[in-house]
C-alpha positions in Angstrom: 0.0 0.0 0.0 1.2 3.3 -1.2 0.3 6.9 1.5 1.2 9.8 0.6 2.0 12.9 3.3 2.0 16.6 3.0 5.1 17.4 4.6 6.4 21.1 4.7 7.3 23.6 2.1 4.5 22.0 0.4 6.3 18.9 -0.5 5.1 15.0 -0.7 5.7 12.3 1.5 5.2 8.9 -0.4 5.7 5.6 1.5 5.7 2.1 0.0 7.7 3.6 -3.0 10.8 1.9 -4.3 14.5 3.2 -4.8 15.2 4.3 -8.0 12.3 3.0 -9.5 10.4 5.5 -11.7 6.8 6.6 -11.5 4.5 8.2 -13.3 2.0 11.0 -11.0 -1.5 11.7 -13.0 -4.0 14.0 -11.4 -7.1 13.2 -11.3 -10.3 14.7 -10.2 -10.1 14.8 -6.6 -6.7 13.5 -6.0 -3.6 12.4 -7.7 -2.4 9.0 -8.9 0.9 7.2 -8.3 1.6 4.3 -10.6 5.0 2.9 -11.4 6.4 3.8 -15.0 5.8 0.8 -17.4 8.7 -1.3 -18.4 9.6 -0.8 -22.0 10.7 -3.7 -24.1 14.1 -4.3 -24.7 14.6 -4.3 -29.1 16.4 -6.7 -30.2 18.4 -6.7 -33.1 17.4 -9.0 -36.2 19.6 -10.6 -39.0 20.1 -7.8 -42.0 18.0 -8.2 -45.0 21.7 -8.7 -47.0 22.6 -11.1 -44.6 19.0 -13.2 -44.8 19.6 -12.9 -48.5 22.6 -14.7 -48.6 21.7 -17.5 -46.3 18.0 -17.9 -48.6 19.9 -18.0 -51.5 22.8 -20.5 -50.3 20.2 -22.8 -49.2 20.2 -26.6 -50.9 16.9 -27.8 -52.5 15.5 -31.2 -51.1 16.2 -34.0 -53.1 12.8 -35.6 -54.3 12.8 -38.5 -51.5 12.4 -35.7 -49.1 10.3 -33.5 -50.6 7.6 -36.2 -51.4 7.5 -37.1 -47.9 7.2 -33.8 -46.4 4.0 -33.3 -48.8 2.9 -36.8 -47.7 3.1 -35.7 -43.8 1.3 -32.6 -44.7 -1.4 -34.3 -46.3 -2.0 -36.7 -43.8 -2.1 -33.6 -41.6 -4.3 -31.6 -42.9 -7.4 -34.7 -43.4 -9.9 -34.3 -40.9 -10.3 -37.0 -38.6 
């Protein structure tokens, strides 16, 4: 539970808050609201489209064997049961 104090030189007590976390303060009507700031998502960095290129292009077809089973598999997958 978060309470917040007026304490002098018209300043803010809040207890229950954390250190060094952030927060966000909205007023509303009738009072103010305390909400921690939301955690942003961390990017993370994807394989270049030259790079992508270069491994779609050095890929090796499937030799017929294969390929006929795959289509087999998806087949039998796809037949309602």
């Amino acid at each position: 539970m978060t309470t917040v104090v007026k304490a002098d030189k018209s300043r803010l007590t809040i207890r229950g808050l954390v250190d060094g976390q952030h927060y966000i303060v909205q007023e509303q009507p009738g009072g103010w609201f305390v909400s921690p700031e939301k955690t942003r998502r961390v990017k993370k960095t994807g394989m270049s489209a030259e790079a992508f290129e270069k491994l779609y292009r050095s890929r090796v077809p499937l030799d017929p064997a294969t390929a006929g089973e795959i289509a087999a598999n998806l087949a039998a997958t796809d037949k309602p049961k």
